[in-house]
N, C-alpha and C positions, 0 to 999 in steps of 0.2 A: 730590064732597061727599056726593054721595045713600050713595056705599059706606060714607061713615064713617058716617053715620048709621043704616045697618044693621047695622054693625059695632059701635055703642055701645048698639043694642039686642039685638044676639045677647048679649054681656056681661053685657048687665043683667037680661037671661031667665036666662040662666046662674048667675046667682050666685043669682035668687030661688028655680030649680030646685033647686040643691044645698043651700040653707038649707032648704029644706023636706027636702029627703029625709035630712037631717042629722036634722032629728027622731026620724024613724024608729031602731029598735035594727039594725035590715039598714046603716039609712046612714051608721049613726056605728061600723060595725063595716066597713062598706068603705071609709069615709073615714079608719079610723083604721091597715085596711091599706094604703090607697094613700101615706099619708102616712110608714109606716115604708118600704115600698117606695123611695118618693123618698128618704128619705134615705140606704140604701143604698144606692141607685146615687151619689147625690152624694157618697157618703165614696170607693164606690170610683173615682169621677173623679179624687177629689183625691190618693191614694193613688197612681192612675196615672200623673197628674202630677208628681204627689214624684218618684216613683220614674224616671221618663223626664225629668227634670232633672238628676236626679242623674246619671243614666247621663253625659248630657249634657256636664254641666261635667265629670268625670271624662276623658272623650274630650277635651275639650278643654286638661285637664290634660295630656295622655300628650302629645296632641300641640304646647302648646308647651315640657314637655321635652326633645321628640327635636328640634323644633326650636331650641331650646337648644344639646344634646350637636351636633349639625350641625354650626352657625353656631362653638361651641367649636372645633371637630374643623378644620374648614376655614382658621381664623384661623392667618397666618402666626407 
């Protein structure tokens, strides 16, 4: 219990830190690169994701075709 309660004061030092330094022209100039930053990497997650699905279901296309032609090809 004593951790959470140092943990809901790191938090709340944290946010009063960055509102203050958000004042600042430095802190609303690094705050407003970390924040295109982030999004960047979060478009190209989802981009990597699209894309490694897609891959995905496509493999899994090919292979229940062959296992299709197979099960075809085998049938008396």
């Amino acid at each position: 219990m004593k951790n959470v309660i140092w943990l809901v004061i790191g938090v709340g030092a944290g946010f009063v830190v960055a509102h203050e330094v958000n004042k600042t022209q430095q802190g609303k100039a690094f705050f407003t690169e970390l924040d295109t930053k982030a999004r960047e990497f979060g478009e190209a997650m989802s981009d990597g994701y699209r894309q490694r699905e897609a891959e995905l279901q496509a493999a899994l296309s090919e292979a229940a075709d062959a296992a299709g032609d197979a099960s075809a090809t085998n049938a008396p």
